[in-house]
C-alpha positions as CSV (number, residue, x, y, z in Angstrom):
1,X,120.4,114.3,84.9
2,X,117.9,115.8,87.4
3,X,117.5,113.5,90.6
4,X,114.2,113.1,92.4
5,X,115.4,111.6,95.5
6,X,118.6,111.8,97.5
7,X,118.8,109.4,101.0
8,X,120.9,110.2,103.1
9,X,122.0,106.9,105.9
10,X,123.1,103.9,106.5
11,X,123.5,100.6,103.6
12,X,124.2,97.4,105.8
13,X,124.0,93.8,105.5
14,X,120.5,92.5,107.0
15,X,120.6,89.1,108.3
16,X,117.3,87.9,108.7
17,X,116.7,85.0,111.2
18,X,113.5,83.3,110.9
19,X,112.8,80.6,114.1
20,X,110.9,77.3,112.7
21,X,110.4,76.4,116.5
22,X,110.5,77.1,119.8
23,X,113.7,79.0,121.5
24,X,115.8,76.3,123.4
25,X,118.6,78.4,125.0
26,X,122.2,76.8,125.4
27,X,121.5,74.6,122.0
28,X,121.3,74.8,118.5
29,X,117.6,76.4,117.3
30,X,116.3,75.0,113.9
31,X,116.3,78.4,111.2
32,X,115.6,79.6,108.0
33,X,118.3,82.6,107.4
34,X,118.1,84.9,104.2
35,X,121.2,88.0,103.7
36,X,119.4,90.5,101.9
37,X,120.2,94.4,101.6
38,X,119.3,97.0,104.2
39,X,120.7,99.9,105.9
40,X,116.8,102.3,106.3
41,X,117.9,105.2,103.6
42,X,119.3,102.5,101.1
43,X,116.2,100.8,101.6
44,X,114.0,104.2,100.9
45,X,116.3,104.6,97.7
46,X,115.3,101.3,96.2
47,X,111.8,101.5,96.9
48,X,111.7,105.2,95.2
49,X,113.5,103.7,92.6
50,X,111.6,100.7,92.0
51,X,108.5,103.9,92.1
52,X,110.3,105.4,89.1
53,X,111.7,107.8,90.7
54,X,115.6,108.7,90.7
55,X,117.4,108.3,93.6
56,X,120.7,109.1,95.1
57,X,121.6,107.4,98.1
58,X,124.8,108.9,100.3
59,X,126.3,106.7,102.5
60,X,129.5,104.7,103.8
61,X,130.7,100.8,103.7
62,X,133.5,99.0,104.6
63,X,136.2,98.2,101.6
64,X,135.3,94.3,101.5
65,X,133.5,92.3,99.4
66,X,129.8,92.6,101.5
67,X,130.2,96.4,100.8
68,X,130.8,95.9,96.9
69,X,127.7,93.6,96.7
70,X,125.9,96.1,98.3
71,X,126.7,98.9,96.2
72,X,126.0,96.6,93.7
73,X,123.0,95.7,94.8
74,X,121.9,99.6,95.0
75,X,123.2,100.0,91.3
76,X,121.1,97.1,90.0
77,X,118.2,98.1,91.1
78,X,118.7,101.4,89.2
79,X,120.1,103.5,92.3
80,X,123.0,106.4,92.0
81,X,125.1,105.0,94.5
82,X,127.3,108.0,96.3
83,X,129.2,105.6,98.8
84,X,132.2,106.0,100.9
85,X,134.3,103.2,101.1
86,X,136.6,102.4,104.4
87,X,136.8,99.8,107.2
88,X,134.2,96.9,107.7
89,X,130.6,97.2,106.3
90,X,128.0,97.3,109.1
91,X,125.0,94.4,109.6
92,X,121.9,93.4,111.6
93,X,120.6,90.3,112.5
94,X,117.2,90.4,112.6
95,X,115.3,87.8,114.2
96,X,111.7,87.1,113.8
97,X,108.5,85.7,115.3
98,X,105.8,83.7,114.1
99,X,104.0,87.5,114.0
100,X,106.3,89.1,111.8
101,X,107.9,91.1,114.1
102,X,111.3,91.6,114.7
103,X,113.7,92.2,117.2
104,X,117.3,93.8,115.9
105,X,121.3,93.5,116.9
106,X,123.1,96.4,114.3
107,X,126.4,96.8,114.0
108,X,126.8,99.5,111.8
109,X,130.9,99.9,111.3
110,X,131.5,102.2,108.2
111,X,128.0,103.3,108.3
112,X,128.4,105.1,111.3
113,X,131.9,107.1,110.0
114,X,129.9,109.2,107.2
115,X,131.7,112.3,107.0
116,X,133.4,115.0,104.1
117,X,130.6,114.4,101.7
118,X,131.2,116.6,99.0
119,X,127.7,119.2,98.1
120,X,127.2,117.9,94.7
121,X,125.9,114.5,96.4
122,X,123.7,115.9,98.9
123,X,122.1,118.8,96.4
124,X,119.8,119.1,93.3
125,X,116.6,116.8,94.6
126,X,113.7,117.6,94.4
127,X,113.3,115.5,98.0
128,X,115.8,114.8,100.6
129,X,115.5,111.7,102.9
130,X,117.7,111.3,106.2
131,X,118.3,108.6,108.5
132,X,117.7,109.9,111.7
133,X,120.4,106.6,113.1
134,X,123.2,109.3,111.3
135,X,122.3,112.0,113.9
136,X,124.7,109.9,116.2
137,X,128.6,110.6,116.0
138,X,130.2,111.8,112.8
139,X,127.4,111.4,110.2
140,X,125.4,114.5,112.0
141,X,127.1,116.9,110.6
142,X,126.1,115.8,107.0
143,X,122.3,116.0,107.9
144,X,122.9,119.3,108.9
145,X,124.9,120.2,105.3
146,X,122.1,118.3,103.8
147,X,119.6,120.2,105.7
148,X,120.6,123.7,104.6
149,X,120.9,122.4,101.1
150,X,117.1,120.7,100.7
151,X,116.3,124.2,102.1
152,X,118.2,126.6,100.3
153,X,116.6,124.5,97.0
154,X,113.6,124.7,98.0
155,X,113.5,120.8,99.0
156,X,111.4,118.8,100.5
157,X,112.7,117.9,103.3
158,X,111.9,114.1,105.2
159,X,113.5,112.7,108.6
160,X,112.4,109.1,109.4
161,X,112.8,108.7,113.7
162,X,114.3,105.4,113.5
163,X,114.3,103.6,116.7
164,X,113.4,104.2,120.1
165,X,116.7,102.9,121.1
166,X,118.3,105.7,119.6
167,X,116.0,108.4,120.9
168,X,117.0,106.3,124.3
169,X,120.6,106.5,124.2
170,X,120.4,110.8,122.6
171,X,118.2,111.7,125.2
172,X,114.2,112.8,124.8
173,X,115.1,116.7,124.4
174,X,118.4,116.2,122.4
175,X,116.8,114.6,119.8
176,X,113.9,115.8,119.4
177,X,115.6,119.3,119.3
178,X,118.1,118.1,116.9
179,X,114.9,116.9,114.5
180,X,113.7,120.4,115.5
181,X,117.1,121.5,114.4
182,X,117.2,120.3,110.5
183,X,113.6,121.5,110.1
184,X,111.9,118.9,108.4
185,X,108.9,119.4,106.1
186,X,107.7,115.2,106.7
187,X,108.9,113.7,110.1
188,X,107.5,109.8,110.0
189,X,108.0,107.8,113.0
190,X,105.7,105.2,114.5
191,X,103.8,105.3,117.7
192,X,106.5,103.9,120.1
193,X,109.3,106.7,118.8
194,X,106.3,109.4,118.8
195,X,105.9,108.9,122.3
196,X,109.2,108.1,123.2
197,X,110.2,111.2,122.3
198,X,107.4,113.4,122.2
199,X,107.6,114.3,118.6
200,X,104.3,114.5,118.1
201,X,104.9,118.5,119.3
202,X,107.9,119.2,116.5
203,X,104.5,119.7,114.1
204,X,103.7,123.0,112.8
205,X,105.7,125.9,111.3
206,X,106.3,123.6,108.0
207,X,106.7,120.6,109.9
208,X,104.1,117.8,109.2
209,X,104.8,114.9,111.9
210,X,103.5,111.4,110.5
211,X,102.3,108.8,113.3
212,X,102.4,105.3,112.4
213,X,100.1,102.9,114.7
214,X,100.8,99.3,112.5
215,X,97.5,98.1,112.1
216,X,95.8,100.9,113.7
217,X,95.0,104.3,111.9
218,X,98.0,106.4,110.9
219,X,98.1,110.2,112.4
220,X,98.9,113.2,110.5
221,X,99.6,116.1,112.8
222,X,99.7,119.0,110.3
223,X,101.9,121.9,109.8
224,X,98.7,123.9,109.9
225,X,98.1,122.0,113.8
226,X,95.1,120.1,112.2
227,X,95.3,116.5,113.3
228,X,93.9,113.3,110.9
229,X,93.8,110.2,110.8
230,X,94.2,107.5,107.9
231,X,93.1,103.7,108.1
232,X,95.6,101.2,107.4
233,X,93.9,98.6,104.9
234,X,94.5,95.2,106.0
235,X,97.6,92.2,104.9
236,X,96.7,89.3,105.0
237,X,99.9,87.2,105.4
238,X,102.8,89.2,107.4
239,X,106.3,87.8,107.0
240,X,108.2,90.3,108.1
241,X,107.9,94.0,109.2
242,X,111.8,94.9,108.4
243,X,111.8,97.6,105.3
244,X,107.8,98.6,105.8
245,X,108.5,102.1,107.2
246,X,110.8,102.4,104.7
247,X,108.7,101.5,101.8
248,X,106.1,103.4,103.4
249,X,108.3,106.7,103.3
250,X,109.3,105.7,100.0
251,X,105.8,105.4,98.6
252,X,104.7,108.6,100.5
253,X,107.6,110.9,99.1
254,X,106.8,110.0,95.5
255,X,103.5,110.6,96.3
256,X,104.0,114.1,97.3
257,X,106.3,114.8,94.8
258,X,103.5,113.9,91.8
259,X,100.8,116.3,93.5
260,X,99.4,114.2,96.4
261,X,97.5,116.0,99.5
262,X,100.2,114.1,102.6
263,X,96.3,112.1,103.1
264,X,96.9,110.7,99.8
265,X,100.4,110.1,100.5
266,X,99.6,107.9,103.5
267,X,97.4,105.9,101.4
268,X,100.6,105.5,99.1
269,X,102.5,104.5,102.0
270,X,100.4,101.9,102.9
271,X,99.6,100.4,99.8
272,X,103.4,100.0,99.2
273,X,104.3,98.7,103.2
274,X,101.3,96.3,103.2
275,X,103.2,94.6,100.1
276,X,106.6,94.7,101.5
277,X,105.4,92.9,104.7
278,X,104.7,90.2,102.5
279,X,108.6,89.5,102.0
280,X,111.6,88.6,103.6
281,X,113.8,91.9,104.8
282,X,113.5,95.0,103.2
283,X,112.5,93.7,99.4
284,X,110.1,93.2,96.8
285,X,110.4,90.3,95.1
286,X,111.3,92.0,91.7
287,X,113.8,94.1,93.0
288,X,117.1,93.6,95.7
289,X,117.0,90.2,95.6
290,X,117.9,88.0,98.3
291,X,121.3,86.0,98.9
292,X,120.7,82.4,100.6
């Protein structure tokens, strides 16, 4: 069977903290707390999948029973789960404001140890999405494989940033050389990452870098070094921002892979991230559904 999609990352338990009051340190803080899956490629993989498209995700978990719900979890919602299986499996508690937003503790464990992959995982997708959090430590050296596969293909080829505490602890000019390095034909990262790392420059010579702003317009600094811009239409009621990049680069590879200008691929991406924002973790409600 032909694959659309294969993600390339981390799967990891999310658990997501939700404060019904004010902080009090030193004391017990009244919470609503939902486990539901996340890891940012597994979450790209599910929201492809939940697109129509097939998708492959790659990854590592811990041989325990959070990594077998997981893979489960990736399985049920119609995902061809290529997963590792050694050590613990990795989480992050995520806590949230009253805005939405979120601040993050990972502990990614197995996740982190992706290494050996074997070719016939990683090749014969149409689209290949990596993790840029796997440029740290072992798992690097499966982008790169990866890399020369989507490329040798004739792939298309997406890195999502991350984090700007990872573009922190590699160093500006390390990573964005080792983005430069894989050759990506769709970069996304939002505004914070772009500048943190000046990747705004890694566009052009096949490289389109996409520059998410929230609720402000989205850039699109083109391979042929146009720049435009995209509105973001508006969500009413934001729960939670956790999985929106995700579903956005979800949304925005399918896009691209039925026809779509990366303008009309944006839009995707939106349309799909203003939903998800409407829901706890990374999820929609008809697929990964959420453990109490």
């Amino acid at each position: 069977m032909s694959t659309d999609l294969v993600c390339v990352g981390d799967l990891v338990e999310d658990i997501v903290v939700w404060a019904t009051g004010p902080a009090r340190s030193g004391t017990d803080n009244p919470a609503r707390i939902r486990r539901v899956r996340g890891g940012a490629a597994a979450n790209v993989a599910v929201f492809a999948s939940s697109l129509g498209l097939s998708a492959r995700f790659v990854g590592r978990v811990g041989d325990d029973v959070a990594g077998a719900a997981l893979v489960q979890d990736l399985v049920s919602a119609g995902v061809d789960a290529r997963v590792q299986r050694e050590g613990s499996t990795g989480a992050i508690v995520i806590l949230v404001d009253n805005d939405g937003e979120r601040t993050m503790y990972p502990d990614r464990a197995a996740a982190a140890e992706l290494t050996g992959v074997p070719d016939d995982w990683l090749s014969g997708a149409a689209a290949v999405h990596l993790s840029a959090y796997s440029l740290a430590g072992p798992p690097l050296s499966v982008l790169r494989r990866a890399s020369d596969l989507a490329h040798a293909e004739g792939a298309i080829l997406t890195i999502d940033a991350a984090s700007v505490a990872l573009i922190d602890a590699v160093g500006r000019t390390k990573f964005r050389d080792l983005i430069s390095s894989l050759r990506p034909t769709y970069l996304f990262a939002n505004g914070i990452e772009a500048d943190a790392g000046d990747l705004r420059r890694l566009a052009g010579a096949g490289t389109t870098v996409v520059v998410k702003n929230g609720i402000k317009a989205t850039e699109l600094h083109l391979a042929d070094a146009r720049t435009v811009t995209a509105e973001v239409p508006p969500v009413g009621d934001v729960r939670d921002t956790t999985g929106a990049g995700d579903a956005f680069a979800a949304a925005f590879i399918s896009a691209v892979l039925a026809g779509a200008d990366a303008v009309e691929a944006v839009g995707a991406g939106h349309r799909l991230a203003g939903r998800v924002l409407t829901e706890p973790g990374a999820s929609l409600t008809q697929n990964g559904a959420a453990r109490d």
